[in-house]
C-alpha positions in Angstrom: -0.8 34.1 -33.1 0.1 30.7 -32.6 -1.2 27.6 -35.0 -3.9 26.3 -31.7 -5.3 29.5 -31.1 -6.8 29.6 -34.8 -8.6 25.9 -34.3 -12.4 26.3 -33.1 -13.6 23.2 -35.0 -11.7 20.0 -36.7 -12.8 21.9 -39.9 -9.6 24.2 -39.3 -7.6 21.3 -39.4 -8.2 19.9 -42.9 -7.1 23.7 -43.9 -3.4 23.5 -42.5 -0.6 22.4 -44.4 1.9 20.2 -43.2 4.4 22.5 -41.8 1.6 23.9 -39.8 0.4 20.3 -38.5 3.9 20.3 -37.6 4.1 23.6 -35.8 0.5 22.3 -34.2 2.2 19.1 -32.9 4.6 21.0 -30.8 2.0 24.0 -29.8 -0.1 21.6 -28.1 2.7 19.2 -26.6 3.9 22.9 -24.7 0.2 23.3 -24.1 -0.5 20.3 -22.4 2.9 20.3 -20.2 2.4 23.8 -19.0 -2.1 23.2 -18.1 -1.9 20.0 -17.1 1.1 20.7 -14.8 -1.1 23.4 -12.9 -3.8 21.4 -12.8 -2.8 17.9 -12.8 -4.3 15.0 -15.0 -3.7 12.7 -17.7 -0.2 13.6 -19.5 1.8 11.0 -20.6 -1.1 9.4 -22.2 -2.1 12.8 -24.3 2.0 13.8 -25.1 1.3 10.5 -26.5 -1.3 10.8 -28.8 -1.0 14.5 -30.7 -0.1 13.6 -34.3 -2.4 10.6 -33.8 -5.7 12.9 -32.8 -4.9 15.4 -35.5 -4.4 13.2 -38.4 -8.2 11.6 -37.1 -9.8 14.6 -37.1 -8.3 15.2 -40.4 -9.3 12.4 -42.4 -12.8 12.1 -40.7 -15.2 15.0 -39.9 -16.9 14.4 -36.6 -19.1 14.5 -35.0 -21.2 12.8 -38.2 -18.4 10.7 -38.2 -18.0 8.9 -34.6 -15.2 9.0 -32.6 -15.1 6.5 -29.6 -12.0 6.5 -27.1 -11.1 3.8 -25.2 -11.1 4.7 -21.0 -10.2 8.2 -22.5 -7.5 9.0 -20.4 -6.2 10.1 -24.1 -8.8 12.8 -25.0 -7.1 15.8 -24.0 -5.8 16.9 -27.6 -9.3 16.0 -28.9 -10.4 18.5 -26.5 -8.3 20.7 -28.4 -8.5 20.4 -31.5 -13.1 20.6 -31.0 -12.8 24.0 -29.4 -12.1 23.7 -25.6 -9.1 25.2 -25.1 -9.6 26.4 -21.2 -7.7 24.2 -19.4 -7.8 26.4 -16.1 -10.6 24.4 -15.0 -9.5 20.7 -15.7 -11.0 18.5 -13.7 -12.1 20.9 -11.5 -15.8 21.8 -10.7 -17.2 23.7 -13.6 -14.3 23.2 -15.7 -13.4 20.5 -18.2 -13.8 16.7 -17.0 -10.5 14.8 -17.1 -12.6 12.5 -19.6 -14.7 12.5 -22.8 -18.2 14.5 -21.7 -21.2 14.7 -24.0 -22.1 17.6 -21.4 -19.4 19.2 -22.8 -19.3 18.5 -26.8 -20.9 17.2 -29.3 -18.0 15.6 -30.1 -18.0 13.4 -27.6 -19.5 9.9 -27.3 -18.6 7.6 -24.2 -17.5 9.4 -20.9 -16.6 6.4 -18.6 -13.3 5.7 -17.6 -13.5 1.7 -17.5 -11.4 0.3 -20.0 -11.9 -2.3 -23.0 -15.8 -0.6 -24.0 -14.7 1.4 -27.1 -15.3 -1.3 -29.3 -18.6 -2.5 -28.7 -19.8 0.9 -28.5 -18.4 1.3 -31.8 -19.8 -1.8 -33.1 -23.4 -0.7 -32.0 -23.2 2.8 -33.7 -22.4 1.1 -36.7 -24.8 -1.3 -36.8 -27.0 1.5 -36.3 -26.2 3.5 -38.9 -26.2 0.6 -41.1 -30.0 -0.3 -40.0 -30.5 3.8 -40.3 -29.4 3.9 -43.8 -26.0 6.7 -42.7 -24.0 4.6 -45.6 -21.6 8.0 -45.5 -21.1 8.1 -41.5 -18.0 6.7 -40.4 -17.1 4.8 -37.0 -13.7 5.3 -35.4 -12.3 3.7 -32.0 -9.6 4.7 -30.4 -8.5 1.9 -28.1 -4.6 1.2 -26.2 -2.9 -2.0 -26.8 -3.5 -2.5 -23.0 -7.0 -2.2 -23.3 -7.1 -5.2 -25.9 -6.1 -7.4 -22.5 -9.9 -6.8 -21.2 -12.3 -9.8 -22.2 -15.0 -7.7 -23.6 -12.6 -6.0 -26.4 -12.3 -9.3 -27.9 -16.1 -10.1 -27.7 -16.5 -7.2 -29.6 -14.2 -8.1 -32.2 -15.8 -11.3 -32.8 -18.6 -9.3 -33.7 -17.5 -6.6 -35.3 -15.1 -9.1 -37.8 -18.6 -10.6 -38.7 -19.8 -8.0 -40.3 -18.0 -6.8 -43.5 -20.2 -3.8 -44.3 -19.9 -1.7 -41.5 -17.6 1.2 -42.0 -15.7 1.0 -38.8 -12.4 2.0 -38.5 -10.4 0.3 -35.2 -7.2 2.0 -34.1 -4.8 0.6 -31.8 -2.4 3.0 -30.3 0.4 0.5 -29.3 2.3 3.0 -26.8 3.3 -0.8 -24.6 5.9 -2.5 -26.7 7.6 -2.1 -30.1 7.0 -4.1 -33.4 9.3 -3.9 -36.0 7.9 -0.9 -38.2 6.9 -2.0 -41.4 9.1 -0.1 -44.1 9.9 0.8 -47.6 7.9 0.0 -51.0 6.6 -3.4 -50.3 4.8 -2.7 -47.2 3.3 0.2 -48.3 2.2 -1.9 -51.7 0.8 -4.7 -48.9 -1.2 -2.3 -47.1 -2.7 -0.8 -50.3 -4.1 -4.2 -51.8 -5.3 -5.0 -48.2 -7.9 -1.9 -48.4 -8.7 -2.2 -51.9 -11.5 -3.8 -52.3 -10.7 -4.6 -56.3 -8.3 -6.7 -54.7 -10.8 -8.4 -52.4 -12.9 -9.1 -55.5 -9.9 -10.8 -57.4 -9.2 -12.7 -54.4 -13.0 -13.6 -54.6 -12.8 -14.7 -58.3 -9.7 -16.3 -57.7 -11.2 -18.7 -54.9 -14.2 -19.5 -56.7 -12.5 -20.3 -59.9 -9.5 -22.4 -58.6 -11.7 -24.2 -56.3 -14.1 -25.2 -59.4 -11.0 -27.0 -61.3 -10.8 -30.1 -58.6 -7.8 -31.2 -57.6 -5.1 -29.0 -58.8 -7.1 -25.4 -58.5 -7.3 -26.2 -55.0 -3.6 -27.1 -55.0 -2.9 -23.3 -56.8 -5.4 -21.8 -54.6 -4.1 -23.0 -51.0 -0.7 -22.3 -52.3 -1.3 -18.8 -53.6 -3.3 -18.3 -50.3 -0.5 -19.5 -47.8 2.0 -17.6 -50.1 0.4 -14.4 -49.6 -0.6 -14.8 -45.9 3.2 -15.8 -45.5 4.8 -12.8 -46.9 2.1 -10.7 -44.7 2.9 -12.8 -41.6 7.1 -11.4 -42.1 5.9 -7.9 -43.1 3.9 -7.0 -40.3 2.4 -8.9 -36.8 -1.1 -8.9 -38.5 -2.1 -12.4 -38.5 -4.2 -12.8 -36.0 -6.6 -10.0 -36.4 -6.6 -10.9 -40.4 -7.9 -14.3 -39.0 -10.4 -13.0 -37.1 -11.3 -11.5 -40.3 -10.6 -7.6 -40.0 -8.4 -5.8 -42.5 -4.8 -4.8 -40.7 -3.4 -1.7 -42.1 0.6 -1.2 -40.1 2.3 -0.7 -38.1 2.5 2.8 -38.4 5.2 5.5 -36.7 2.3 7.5 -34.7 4.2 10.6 -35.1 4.7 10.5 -38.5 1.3 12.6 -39.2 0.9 12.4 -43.1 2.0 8.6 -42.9 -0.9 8.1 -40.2 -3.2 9.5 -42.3 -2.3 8.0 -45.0 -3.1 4.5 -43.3 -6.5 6.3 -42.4 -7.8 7.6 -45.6 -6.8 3.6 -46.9 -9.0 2.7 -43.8 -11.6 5.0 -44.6 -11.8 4.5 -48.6 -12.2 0.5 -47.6 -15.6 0.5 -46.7 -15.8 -2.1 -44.2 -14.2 -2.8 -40.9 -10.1 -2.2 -40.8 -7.6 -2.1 -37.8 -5.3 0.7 -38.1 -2.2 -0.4 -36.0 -0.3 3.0 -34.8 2.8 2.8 -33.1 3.6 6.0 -30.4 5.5 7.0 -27.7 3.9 7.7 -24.2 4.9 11.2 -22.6 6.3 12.2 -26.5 8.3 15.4 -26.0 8.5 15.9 -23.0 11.9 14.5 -21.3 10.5 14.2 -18.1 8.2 12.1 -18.9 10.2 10.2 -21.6 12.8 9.3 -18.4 9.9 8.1 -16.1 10.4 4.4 -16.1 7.5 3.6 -14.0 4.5 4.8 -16.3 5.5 7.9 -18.5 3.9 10.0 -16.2 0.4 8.2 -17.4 -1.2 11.1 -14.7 0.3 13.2 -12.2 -0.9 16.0 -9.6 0.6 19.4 -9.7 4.2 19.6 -10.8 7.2 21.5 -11.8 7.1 22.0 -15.9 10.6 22.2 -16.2 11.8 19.5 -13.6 8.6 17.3 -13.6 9.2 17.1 -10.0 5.8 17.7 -7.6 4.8 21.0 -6.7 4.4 19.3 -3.0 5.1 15.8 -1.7 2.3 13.4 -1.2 1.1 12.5 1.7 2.0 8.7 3.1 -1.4 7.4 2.2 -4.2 4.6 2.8 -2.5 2.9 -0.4 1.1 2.7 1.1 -0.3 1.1 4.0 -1.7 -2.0 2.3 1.9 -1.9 0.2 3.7 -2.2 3.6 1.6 -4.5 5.3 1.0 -6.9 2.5 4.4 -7.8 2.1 4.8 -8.4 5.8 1.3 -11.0 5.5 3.5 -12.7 2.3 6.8 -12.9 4.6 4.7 -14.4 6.9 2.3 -16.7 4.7 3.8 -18.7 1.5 0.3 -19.1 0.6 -0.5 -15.5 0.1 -0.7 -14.6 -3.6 -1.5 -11.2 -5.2 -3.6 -10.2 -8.3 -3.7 -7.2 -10.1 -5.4 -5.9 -13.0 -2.8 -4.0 -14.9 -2.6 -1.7 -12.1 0.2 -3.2 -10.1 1.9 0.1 -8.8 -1.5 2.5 -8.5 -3.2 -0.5 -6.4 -0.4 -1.0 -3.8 1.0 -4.3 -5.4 4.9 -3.3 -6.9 7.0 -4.0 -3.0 5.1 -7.2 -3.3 5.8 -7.9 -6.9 9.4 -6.9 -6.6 9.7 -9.5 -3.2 7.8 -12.1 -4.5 8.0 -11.9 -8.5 6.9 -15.5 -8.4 3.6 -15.0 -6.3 2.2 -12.1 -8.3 -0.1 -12.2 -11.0 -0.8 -9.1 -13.6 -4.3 -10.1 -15.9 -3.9 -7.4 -17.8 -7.3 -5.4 -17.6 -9.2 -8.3 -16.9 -11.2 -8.1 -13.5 -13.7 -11.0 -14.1 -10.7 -13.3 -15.2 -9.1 -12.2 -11.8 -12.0 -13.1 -9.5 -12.7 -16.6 -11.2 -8.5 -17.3 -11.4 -8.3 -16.1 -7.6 -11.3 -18.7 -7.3 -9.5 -21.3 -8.9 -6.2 -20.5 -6.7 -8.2 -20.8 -3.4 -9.4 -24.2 -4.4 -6.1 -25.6 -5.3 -4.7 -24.4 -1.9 -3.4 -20.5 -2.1 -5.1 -17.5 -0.7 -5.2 -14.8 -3.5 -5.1 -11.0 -2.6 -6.5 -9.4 -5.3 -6.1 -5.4 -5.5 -8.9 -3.2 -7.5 -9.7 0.3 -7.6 -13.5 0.0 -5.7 -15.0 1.2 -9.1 -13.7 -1.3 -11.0 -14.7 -4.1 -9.0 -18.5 -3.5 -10.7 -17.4 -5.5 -13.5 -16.6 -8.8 -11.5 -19.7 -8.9 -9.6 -21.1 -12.2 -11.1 -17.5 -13.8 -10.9 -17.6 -12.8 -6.9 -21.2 -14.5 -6.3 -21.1 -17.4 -8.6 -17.5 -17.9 -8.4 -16.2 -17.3 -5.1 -19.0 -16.7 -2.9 -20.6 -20.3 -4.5 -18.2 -22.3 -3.7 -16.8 -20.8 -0.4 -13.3 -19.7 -1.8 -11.2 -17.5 0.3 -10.1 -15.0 -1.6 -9.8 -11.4 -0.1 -10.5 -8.3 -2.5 -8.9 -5.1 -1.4 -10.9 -2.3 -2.8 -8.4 1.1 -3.0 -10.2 4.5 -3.7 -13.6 3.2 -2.2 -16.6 5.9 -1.4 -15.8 9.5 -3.4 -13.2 10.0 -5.3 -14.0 13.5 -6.7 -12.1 15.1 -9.5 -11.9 11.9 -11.7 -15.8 12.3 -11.9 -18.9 10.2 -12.2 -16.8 6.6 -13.2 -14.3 6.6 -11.3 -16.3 7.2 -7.7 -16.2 4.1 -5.4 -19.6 4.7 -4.2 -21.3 1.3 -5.4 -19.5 -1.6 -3.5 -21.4 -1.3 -0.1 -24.5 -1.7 -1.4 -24.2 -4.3 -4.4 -21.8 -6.8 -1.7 -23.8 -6.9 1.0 -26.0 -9.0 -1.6 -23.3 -11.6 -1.6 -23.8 -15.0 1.0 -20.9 -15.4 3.1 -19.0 -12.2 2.1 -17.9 -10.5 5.0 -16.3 -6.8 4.5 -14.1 -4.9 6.5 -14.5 -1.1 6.6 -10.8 0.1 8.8 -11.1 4.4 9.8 -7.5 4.5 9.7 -3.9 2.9 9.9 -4.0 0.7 12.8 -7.6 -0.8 11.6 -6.3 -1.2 8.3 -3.7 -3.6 8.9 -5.5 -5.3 11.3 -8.3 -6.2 9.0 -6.0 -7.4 6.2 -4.1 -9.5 8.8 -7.9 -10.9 9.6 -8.6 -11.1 6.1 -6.3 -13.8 4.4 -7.3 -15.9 7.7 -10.8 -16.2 6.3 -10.7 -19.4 4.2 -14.1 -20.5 3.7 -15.7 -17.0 2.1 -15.0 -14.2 0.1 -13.6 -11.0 2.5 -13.5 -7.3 1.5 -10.9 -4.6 2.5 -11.8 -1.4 0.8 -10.3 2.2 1.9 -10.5 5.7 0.5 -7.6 7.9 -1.8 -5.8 9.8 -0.4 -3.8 11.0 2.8 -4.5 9.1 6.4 -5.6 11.2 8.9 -4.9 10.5 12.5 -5.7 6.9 14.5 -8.8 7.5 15.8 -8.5 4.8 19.2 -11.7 3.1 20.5 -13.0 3.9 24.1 -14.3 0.9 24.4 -15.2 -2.2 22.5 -18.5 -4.3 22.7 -18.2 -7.3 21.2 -16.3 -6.7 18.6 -17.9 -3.0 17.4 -15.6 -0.3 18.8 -16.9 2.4 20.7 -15.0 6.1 19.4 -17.1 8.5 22.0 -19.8 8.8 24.4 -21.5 12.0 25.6 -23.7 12.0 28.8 -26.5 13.9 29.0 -29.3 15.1 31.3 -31.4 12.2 32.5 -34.5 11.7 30.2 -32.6 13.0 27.2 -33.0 11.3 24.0 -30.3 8.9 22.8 -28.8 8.2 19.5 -26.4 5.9 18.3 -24.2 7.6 15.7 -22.7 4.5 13.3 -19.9 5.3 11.3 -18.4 3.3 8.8 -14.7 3.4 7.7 -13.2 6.8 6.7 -16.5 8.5 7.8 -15.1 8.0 11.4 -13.7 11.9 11.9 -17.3 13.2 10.7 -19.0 10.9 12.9 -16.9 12.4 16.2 -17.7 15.6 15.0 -21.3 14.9 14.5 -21.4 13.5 18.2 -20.3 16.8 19.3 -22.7 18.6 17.6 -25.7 16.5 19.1 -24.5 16.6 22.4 -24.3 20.3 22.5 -28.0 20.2 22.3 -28.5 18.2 25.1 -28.6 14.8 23.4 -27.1 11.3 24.6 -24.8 10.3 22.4 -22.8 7.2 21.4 -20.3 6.9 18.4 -19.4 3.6 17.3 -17.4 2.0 14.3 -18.3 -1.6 13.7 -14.5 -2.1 11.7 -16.1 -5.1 10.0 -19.4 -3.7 8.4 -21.2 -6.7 6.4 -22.8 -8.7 7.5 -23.8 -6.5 9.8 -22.4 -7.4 13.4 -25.2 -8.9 15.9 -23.4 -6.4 18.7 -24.6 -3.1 16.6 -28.7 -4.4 16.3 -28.1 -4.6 19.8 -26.6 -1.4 20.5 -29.1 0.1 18.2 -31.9 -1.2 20.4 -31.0 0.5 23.5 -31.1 3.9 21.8 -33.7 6.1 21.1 -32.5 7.3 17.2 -29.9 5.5 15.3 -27.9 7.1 12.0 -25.4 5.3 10.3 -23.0 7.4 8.1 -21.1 5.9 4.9 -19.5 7.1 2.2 -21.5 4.6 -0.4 -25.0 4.8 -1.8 -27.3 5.2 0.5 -29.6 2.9 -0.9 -29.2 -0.4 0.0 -25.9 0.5 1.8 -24.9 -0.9 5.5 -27.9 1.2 7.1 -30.6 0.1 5.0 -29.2 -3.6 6.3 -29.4 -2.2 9.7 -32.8 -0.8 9.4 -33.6 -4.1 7.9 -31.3 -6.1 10.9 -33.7 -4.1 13.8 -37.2 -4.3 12.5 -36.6 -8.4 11.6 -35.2 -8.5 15.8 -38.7 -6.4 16.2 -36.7 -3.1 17.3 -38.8 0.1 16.9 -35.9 2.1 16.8 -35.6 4.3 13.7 -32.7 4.2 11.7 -31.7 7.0 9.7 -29.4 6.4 6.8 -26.9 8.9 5.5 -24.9 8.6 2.5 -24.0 9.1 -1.0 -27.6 9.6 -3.2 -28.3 7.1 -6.0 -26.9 9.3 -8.9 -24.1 10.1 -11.3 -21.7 12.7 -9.7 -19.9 15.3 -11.6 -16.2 15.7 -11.2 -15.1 18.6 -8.2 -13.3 18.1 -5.3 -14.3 15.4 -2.8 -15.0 18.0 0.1 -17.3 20.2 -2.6 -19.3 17.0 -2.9 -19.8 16.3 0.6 -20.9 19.6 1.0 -23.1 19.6 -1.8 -24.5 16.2 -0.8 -25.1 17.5 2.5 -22.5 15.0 4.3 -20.6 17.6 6.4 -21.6 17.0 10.3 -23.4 20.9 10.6 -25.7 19.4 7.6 -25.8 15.7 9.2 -26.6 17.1 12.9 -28.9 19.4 11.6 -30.5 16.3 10.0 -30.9 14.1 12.9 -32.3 17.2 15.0 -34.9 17.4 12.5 -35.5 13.4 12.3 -35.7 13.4 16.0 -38.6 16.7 16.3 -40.9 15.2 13.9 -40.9 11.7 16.2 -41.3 13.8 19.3 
């Protein structure tokens, strides 16, 4: 019986000796390769991360003590090491999420998967407990060096480096570049007096005295003080977090386990906040992974566990499309420009960044920054591209109204993963864009059904210089072009179905990928003897003068969408036909206003009723009851 199977609870940790934390490192690095390779996931991140998540859970005892990760894509060995070791499910519907899940633990906190929010959370359960009198609860947050690139990390700092009583511990796992490792006597010595609070009280004593003899104890003083920030300053690269005021314990080799907790017992014992700088290794163990230039294998489908190669090649995709066809726009257009937020290869961006090095910009996990810089590119002349996964694009929200759409810059947001993205659960599901930008004055958004209408509404896109433009798609594989029949002015017509004279008509909208279930819903209604007309308006907000008319000459009207249904593209056309004083009634379908939980995106459009047996059945029903 292996080392794993005998850990139910972090409480089995504190009971292993070193040799078997050593044994444990390696039982879970097999573990991981051979689950995860089945199942697909998060890897490189959590090969990353084992001696790191043990050593934690052996110095603090959650869940009284808090343990916060940062996006999270690293909690896999936490899922361990608190008692859920079933990976068969991961990420699957009724198995583990790919994320921390309070559904799931007790030990878990923060569930999201949008980067840079571990701190403030952390900061507000501290100041909690403080105000709740839990002087023996700890506060731990887990956060990646590239997080510490998002705006709201360092707001948090501010904060949480104002407050000296808090016991927060902050740990960065540097896995993005190397700092020389602080060795030998001296450094440990350093980092010793830098958690020990009798040294913070002779530093104390030592200011107040030296300042009170005038001139020269203020000499002494800023001398001593320069001296000893000096020698720091060569030790270790903690000088600007010990300016911010936090307490810089590092670096540390992340492997090392008892020398990581070491650094976090010192943390712990300090009483106050301290940063915990650990230095590791993404995809740690695993030589695949280790050789994997691009990103460690930071997540991967299903692949071979010996070879690391996929158990089947992808599919060309929606993504690969916008990689081809935005190069060709930048061969074209000197102006063009692209943006990405630390997601350069995911979003579509590397053939651009490797053709035009000079024209691409990486803000580091920084979407409001991007929007207000693409801003301020559009005014001074460029036209900025900038690539987001749709659920990320939430956070830049007031940067796109008061920013761009304000002051009429033309900078095109392509959204990639837009409407359900299924196994990555609740956070990562583009679902929210329709409805929170067709808000937005000016903003026009382009929704393409397939290859053809993709590259034609980027091509249309960075021609649009006086207002914000949208291209969002879904993951995955492209299915077939789906041609138009016809076109009336400007909305494309996919299908008609004739029908008895006197039979009712309805308008079947579709917008983007929802195209293939619209043509199948058509179907369905016309086999019961209904008139039917499928259209795709390509360029969905605002919403095209051509579809209120097109809704006016039919009897029932039912958009499909793959966003929230409220306040999504039909709610605007409802809204569209009663202000043009249309009776029609439109019938929105969609995504409900809720949190989804992680399964595959055709179990959710089943269970959300968005197959087109459940929407035909729906319209069928809409049209009895106004018979």
């Amino acid at each position: 019986m292996g080392v794993l199977a005998r850990i139910a609870t972090p409480a089995d940790l504190r009971r292993l000796t070193h040799a078997q934390v050593r044994s444990l490192s390696q039982e879970i690095r097999d573990f991981l390769v051979q689950s995860v390779s089945r199942t697909g996931g998060h890897l490189g991140p959590n090969l990353g991360v084992v001696e790191l998540t043990i050593a934690i859970h052996r110095v603090f005892e959650s869940p009284r003590d808090t343990i916060v990760f940062d996006t999270g894509h690293q909690a896999y060995v936490h899922k361990l090491l608190t008692g859920r070791q079933d990976f068969s499910g991961l990420r699957k519907r009724d198995g583990l999420s790919g994320y921390p899940s309070r559904a799931e633990s007790v030990h878990d906190v923060v569930e999201n998967s949008h980067a840079s929010t571990a701190l403030s959370w952390a900061d507000g359960i501290a100041k909690a407990n403080a105000v709740l009198g839990h002087r023996d609860r700890h506060v731990v947050a887990v956060i990646g060096d590239g997080a510490l690139t998002g705006g709201m990390a360092w707001e948090a700092l501010n904060n949480i480096a104002a407050s000296q009583d808090r016991r927060l511990v902050i740990i960065v796992n540097d896995n993005g570049r190397s700092y020389a490792p602080t060795i030998g006597g001296l450094a440990h010595h350093l980092d010793t007096l830098r958690t020990t609070q009798g040294y913070e009280h002779v530093l104390t004593w030592g200011k107040r005295t030296l300042k009170r003899s005038g001139p020269p104890g203020r000499f002494a003083y800023d001398a001593l003080h320069g001296l000893k920030k000096g020698i720091k300053d060569v030790v270790a690269p903690q000088g600007m977090f010990e300016d911010l005021g936090l307490k810089y314990v590092g670096p540390v080799d992340g492997h090392d386990e008892p020398a990581v907790e070491r650094a976090l017992q010192r943390a712990r014992s300090f009483g106050g906040p301290v940063l915990v700088h650990v230095i590791t290794e993404k995809g740690r163990g695993y030589t695949p992974a280790e050789q994997d230039v691009a990103d460690r294998f930071h997540a991967v489908g299903q692949i071979h566990p010996e070879t690391g190669l996929p158990v089947a090649p992808s599919r060309f995709g929606w993504t690969s499309v916008f990689a081809d066809e935005i190069v060709r726009i930048g061969r074209r257009r000197p102006d063009v420009v692209a943006i990405t937020a630390a997601m350069l290869a995911p979003v579509g961006l590397a053939p651009f960044a490797a053709e035009f090095p000079e024209r691409t910009f990486d803000v580091g996990i920084a979407e409001q920054h991007a929007a207000t810089s693409a801003a301020g590119m559009a005014f001074a002349g460029l036209h900025p591209v900038v690539a987001v996964y749709a659920t990320f694009l939430n956070r830049a929200f007031d940067q796109i109204l008061m920013d761009v759409a304000l002051h009429k810059a033309g900078v095109t947001f392509v959204l990639d993963r837009a409407g359900l993205t299924g196994v990555d659960g609740a956070s990562h599901n583009g679902m929210w864009d329709l409805a929170m930008l067709r808000i937005v004055p000016g903003l026009r958004l382009a929704a393409p059904r397939d290859e053809p209408t993709l590259r034609d509404a980027l091509r249309v896109a960075v021609d649009i210089d006086d207002a914000p433009s949208v291209v969002r798609y879904p993951k995955g594989a492209l299915s077939a072009a789906i041609p138009a029949v016809d076109e009336v002015d400007g909305v494309d017509v996919l299908a008609r179905h004739t029908a008895a004279a006197g039979a009712p008509s309805v308008l079947v909208v579709s917008i983007g990928s929802m195209a293939e279930t619209a043509l199948a819903t058509g179907e369905l209604l016309a086999a019961h003897g209904l008139r039917v007309t499928v259209v795709d308006p390509r360029w969905a907000l605002p919403v095209p003068s051509a579809l209120v008319k097109l809704a006016g000459e039919h009897d029932h009207v039912v958009t499909l969408e793959d966003g929230v249904v409220d306040g999504g593209i039909g709610s605007q056309l409802a809204q569209r036909t009663r202000a043009a004083g249309l009776g029609v009634p439109v019938q929105p379908i969609g995504v409900p206003l809720a949190f989804l939980r992680h399964a595959t995106t055709e179990q959710l459009t089943t269970e959300l009723r968005l197959q087109p047996q459940d929407i035909a059945r729906d319209v069928l029903t809409a049209l009895d009851g106004t018979r």
